[in-house]
PDB file of N, CA, C and O in Angstrom:
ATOM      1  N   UNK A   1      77.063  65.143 108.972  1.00  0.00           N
ATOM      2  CA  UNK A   1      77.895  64.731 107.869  1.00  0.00           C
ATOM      3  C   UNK A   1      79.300  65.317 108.054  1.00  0.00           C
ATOM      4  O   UNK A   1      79.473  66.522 108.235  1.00  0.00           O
ATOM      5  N   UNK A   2      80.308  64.415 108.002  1.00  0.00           N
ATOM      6  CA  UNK A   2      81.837  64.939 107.810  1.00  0.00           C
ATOM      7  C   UNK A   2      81.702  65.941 106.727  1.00  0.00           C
ATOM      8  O   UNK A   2      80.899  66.090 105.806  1.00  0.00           O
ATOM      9  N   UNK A   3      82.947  66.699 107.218  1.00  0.00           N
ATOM     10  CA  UNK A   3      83.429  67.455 106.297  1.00  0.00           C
ATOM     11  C   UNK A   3      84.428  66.557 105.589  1.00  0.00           C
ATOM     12  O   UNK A   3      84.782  65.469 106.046  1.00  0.00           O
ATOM     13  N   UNK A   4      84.976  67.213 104.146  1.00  0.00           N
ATOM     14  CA  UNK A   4      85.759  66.402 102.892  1.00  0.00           C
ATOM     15  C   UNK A   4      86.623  66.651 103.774  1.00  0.00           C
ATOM     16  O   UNK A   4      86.304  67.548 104.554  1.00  0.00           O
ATOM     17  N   UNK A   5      87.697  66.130 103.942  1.00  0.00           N
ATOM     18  CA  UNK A   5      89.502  66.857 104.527  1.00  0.00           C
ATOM     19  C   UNK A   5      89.991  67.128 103.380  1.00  0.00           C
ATOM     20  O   UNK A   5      90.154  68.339 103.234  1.00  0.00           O
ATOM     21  N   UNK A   6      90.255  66.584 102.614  1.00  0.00           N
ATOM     22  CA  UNK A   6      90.719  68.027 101.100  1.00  0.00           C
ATOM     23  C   UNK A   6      90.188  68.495 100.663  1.00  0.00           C
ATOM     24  O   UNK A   6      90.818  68.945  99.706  1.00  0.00           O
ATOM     25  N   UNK A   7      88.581  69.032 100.634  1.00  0.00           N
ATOM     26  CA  UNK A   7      88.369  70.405 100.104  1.00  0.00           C
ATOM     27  C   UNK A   7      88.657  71.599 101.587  1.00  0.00           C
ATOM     28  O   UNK A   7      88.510  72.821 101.561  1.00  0.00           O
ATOM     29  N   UNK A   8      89.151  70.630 102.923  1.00  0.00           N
ATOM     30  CA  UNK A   8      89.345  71.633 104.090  1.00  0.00           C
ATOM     31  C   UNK A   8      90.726  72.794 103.100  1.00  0.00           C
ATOM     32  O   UNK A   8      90.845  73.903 102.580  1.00  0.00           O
ATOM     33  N   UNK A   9      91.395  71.673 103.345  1.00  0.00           N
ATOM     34  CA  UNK A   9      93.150  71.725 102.779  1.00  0.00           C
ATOM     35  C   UNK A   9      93.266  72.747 101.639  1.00  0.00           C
ATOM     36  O   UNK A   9      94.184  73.565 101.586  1.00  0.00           O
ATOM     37  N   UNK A  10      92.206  72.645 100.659  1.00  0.00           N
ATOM     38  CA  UNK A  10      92.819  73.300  99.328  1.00  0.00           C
ATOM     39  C   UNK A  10      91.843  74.654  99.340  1.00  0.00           C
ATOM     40  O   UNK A  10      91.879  75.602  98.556  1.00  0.00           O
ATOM     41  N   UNK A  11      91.297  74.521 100.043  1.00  0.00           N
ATOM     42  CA  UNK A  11      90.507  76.308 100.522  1.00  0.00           C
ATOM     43  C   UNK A  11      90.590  76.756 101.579  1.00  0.00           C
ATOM     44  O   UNK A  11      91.075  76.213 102.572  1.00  0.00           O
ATOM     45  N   UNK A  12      89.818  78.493 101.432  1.00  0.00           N
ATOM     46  CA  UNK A  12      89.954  79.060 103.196  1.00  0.00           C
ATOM     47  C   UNK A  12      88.401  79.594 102.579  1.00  0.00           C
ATOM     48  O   UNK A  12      87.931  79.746 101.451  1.00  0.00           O
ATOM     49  N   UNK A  13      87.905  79.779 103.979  1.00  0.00           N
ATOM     50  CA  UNK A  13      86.186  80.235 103.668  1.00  0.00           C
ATOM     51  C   UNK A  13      86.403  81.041 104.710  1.00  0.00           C
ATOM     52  O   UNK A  13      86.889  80.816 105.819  1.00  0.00           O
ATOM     53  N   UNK A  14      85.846  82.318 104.055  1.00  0.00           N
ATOM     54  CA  UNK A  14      86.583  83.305 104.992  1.00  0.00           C
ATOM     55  C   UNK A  14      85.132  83.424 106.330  1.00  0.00           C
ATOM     56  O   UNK A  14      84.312  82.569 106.664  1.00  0.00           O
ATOM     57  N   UNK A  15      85.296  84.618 106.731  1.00  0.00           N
ATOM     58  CA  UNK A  15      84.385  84.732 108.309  1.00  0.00           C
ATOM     59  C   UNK A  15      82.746  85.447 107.119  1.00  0.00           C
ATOM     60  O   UNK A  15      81.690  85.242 107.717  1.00  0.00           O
ATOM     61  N   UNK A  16      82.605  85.914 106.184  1.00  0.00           N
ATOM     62  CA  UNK A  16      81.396  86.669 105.724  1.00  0.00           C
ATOM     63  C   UNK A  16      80.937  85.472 104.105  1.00  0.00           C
ATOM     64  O   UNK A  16      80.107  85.858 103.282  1.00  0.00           O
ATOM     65  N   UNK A  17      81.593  84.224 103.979  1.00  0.00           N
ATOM     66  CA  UNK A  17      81.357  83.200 103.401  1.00  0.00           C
ATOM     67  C   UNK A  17      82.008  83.109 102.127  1.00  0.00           C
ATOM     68  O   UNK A  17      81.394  82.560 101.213  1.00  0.00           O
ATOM     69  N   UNK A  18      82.976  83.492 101.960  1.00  0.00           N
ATOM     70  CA  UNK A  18      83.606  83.760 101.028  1.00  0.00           C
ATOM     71  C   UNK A  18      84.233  82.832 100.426  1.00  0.00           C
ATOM     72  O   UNK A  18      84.699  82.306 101.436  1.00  0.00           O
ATOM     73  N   UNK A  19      84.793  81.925  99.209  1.00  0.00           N
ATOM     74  CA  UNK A  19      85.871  80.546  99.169  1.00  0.00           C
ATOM     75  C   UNK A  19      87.122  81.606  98.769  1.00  0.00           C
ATOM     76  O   UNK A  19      86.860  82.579  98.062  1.00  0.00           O
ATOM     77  N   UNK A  20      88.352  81.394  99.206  1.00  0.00           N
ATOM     78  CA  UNK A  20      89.042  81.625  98.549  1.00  0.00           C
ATOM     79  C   UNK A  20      90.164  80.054  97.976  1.00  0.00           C
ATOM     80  O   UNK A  20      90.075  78.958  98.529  1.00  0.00           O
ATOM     81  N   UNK A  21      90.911  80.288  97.062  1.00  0.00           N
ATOM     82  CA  UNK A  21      91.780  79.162  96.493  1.00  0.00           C
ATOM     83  C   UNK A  21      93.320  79.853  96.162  1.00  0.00           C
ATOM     84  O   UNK A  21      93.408  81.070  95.999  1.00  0.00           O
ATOM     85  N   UNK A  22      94.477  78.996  96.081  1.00  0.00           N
ATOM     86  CA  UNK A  22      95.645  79.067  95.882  1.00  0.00           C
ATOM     87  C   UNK A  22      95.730  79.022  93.903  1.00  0.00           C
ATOM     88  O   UNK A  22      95.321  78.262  93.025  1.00  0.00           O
ATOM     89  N   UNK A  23      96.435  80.193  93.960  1.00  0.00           N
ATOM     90  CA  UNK A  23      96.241  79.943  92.042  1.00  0.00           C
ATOM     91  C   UNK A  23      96.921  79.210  91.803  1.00  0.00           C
ATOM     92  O   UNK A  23      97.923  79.011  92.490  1.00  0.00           O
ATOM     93  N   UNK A  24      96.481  78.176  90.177  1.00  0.00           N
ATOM     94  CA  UNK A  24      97.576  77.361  89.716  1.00  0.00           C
ATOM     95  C   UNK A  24      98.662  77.011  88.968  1.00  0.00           C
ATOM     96  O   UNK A  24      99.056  77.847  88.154  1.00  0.00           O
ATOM     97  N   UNK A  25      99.054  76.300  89.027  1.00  0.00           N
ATOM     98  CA  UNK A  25     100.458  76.216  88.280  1.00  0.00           C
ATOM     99  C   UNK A  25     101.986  76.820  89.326  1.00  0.00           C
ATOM    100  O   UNK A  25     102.850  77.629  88.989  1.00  0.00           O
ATOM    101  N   UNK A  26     101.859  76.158  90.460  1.00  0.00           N
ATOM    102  CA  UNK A  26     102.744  76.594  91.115  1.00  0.00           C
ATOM    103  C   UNK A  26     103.988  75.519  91.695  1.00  0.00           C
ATOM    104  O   UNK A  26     104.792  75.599  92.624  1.00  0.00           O
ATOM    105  N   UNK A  27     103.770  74.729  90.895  1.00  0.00           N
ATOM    106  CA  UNK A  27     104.418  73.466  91.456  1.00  0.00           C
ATOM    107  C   UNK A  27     105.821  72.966  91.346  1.00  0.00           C
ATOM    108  O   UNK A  27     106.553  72.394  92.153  1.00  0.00           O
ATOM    109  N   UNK A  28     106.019  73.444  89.808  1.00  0.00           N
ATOM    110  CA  UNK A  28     106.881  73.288  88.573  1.00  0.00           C
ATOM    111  C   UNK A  28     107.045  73.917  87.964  1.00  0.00           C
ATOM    112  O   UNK A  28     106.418  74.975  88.005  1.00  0.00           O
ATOM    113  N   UNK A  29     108.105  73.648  86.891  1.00  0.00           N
ATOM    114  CA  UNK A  29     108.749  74.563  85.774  1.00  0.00           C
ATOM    115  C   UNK A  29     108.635  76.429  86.423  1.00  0.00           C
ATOM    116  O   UNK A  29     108.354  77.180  85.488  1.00  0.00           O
ATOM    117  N   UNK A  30     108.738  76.874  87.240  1.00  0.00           N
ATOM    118  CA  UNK A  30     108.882  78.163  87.749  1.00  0.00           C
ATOM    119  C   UNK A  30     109.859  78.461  87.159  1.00  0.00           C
ATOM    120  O   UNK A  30     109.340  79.269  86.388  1.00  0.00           O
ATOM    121  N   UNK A  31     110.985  78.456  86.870  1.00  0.00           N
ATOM    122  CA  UNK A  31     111.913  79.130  86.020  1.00  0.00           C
ATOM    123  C   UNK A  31     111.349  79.743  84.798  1.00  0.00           C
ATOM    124  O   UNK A  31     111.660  80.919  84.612  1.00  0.00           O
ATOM    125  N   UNK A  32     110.788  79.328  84.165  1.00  0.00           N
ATOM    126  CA  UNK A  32     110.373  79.928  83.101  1.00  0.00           C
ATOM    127  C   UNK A  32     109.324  81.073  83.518  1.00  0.00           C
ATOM    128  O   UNK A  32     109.420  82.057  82.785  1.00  0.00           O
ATOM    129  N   UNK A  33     108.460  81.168  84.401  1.00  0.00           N
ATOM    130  CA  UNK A  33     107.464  82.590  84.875  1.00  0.00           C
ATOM    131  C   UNK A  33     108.343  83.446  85.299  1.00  0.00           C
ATOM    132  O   UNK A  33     109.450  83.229  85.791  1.00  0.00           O
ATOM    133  N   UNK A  34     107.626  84.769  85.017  1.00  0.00           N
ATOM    134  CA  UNK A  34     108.749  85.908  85.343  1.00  0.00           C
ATOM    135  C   UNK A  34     108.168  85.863  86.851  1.00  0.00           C
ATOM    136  O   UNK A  34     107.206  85.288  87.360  1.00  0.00           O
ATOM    137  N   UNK A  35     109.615  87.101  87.554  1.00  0.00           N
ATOM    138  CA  UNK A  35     109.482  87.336  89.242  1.00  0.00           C
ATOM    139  C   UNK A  35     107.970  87.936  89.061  1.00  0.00           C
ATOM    140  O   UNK A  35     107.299  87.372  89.926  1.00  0.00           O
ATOM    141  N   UNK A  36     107.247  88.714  88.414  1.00  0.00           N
ATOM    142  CA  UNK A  36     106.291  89.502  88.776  1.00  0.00           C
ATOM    143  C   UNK A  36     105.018  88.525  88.977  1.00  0.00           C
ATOM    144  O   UNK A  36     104.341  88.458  90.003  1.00  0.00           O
ATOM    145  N   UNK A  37     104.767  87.529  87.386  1.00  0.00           N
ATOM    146  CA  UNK A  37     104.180  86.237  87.851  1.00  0.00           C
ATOM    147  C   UNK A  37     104.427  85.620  89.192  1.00  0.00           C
ATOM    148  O   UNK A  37     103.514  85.594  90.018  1.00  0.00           O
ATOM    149  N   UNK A  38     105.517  85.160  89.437  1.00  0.00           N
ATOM    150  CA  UNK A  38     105.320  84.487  91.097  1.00  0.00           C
ATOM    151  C   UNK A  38     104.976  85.230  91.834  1.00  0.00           C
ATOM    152  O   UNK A  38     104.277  84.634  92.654  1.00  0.00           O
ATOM    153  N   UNK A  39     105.070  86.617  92.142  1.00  0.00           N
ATOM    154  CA  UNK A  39     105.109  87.351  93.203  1.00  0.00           C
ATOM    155  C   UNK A  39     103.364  87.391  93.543  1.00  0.00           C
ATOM    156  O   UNK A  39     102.770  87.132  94.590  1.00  0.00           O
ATOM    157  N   UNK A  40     102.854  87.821  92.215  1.00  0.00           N
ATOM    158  CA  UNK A  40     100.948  87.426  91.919  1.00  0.00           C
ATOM    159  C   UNK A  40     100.368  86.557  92.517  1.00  0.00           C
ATOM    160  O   UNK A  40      99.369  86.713  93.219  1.00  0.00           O
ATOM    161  N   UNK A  41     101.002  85.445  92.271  1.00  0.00           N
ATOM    162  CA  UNK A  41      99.983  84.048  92.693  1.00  0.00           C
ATOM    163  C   UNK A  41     100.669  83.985  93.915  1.00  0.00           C
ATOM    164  O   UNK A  41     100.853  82.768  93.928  1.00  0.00           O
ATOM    165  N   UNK A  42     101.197  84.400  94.978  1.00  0.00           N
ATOM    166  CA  UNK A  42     101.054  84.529  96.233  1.00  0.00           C
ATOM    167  C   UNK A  42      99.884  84.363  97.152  1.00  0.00           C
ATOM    168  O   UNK A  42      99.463  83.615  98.035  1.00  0.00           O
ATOM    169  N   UNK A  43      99.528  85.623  96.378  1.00  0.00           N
ATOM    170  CA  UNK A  43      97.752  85.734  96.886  1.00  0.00           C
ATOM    171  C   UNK A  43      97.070  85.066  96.833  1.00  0.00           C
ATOM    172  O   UNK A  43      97.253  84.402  95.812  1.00  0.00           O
ATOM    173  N   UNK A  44      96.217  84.735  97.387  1.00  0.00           N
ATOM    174  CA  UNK A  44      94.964  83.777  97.223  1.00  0.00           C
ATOM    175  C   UNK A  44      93.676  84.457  96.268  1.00  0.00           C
ATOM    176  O   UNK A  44      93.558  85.665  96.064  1.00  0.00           O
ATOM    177  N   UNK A  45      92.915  83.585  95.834  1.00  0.00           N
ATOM    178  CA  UNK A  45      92.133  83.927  94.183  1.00  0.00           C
ATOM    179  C   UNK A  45      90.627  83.728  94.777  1.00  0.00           C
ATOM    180  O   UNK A  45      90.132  82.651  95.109  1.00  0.00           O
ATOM    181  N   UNK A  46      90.084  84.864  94.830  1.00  0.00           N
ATOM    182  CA  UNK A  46      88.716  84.358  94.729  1.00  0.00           C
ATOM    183  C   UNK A  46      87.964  83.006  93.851  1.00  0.00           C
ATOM    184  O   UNK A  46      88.307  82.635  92.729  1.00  0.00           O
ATOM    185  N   UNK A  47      87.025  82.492  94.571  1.00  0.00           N
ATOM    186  CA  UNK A  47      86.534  81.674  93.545  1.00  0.00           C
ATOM    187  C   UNK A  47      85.312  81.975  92.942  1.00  0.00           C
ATOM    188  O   UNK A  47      84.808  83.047  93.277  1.00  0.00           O
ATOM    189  N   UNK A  48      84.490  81.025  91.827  1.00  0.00           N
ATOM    190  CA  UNK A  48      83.154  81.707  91.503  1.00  0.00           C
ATOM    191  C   UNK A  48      82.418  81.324  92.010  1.00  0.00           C
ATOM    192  O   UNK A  48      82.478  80.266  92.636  1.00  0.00           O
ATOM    193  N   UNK A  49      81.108  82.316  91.885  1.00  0.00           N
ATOM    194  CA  UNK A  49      79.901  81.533  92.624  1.00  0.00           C
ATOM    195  C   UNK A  49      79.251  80.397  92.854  1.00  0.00           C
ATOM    196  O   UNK A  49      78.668  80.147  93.909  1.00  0.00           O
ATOM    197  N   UNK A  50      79.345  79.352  91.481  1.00  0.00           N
ATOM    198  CA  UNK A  50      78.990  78.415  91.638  1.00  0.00           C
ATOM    199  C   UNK A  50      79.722  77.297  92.224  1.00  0.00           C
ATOM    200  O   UNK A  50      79.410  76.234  92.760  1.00  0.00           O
ATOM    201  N   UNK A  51      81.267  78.167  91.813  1.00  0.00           N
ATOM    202  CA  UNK A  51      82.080  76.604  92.510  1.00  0.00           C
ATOM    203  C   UNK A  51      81.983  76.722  94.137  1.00  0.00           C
ATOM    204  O   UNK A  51      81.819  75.750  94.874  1.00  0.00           O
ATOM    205  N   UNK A  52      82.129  78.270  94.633  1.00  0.00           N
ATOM    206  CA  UNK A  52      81.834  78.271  95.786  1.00  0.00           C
ATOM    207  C   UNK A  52      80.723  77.547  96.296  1.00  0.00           C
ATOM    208  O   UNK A  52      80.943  76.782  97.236  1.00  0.00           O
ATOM    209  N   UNK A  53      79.297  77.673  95.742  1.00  0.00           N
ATOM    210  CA  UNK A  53      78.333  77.045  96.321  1.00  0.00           C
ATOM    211  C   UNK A  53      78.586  75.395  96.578  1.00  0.00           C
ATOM    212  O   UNK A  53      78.232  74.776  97.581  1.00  0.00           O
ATOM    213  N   UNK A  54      79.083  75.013  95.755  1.00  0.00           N
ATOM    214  CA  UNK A  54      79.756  73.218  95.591  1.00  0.00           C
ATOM    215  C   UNK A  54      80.593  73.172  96.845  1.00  0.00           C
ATOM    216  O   UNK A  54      80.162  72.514  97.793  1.00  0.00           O
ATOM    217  N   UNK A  55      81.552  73.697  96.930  1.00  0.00           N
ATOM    218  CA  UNK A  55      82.912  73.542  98.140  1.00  0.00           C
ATOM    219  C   UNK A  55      82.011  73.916  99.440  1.00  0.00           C
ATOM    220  O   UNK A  55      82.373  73.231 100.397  1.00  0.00           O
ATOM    221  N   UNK A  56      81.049  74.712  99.729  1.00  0.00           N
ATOM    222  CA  UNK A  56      80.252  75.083 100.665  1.00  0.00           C
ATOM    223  C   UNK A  56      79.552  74.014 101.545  1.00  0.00           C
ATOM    224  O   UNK A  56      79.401  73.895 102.761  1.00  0.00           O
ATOM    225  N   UNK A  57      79.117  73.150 100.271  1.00  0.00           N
ATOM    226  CA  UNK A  57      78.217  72.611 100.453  1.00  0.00           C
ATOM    227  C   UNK A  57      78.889  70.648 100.589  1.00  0.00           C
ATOM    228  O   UNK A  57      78.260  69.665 100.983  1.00  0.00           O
ATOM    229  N   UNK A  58      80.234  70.734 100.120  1.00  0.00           N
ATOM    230  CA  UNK A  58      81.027  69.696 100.201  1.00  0.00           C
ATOM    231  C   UNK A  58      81.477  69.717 102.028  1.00  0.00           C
ATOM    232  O   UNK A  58      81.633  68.713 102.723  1.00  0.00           O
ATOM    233  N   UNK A  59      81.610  71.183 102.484  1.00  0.00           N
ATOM    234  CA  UNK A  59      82.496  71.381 103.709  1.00  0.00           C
ATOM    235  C   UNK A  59      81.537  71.269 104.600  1.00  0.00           C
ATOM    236  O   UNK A  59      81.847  71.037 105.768  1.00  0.00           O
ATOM    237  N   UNK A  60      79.739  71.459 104.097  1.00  0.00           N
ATOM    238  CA  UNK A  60      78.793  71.618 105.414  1.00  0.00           C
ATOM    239  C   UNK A  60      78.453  73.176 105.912  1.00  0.00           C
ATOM    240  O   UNK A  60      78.066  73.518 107.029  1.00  0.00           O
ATOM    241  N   UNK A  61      78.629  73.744 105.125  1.00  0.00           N
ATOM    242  CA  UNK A  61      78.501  75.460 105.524  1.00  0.00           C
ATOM    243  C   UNK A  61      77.402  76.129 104.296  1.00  0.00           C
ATOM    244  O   UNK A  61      77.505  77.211 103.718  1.00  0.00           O
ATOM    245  N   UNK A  62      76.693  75.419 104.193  1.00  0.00           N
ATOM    246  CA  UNK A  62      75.842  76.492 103.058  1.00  0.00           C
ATOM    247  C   UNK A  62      74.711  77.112 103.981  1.00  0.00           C
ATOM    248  O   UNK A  62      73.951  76.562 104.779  1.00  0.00           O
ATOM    249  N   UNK A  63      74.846  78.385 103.623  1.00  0.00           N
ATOM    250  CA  UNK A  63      74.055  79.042 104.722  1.00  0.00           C
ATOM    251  C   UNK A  63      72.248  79.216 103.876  1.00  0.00           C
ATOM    252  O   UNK A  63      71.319  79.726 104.503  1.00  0.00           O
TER     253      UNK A  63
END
């Protein structure tokens, strides 16, 4: 079975099975969030267990 190509794109699954995701609201209206807000969502956001198990299992990796 293929993998989705955008759930490739909008996650990283790390090497010990991990999902991570880009936080949201980063698109627009940024003027109004303070510098400390942007500087935050830099990082990438863990996800939860269950959504992880879904994206896992969308990409072909459920162990």
């Amino acid at each position: 079975m293929k993998a989705k190509q955008a759930i490739l794109k909008r996650f990283k699954i790390t090497k010990n099975g991990k999902v991570l995701r880009r936080p949201v609201g980063q698109n627009h209206s940024r003027a109004k969030k303070s510098g400390n807000k942007i500087r935050k969502s830099r990082k990438w956001v863990l996800v939860s267990k269950w959504e992880a198990k879904a994206i896992k299992k969308m990409v072909g990796k459920v162990k």
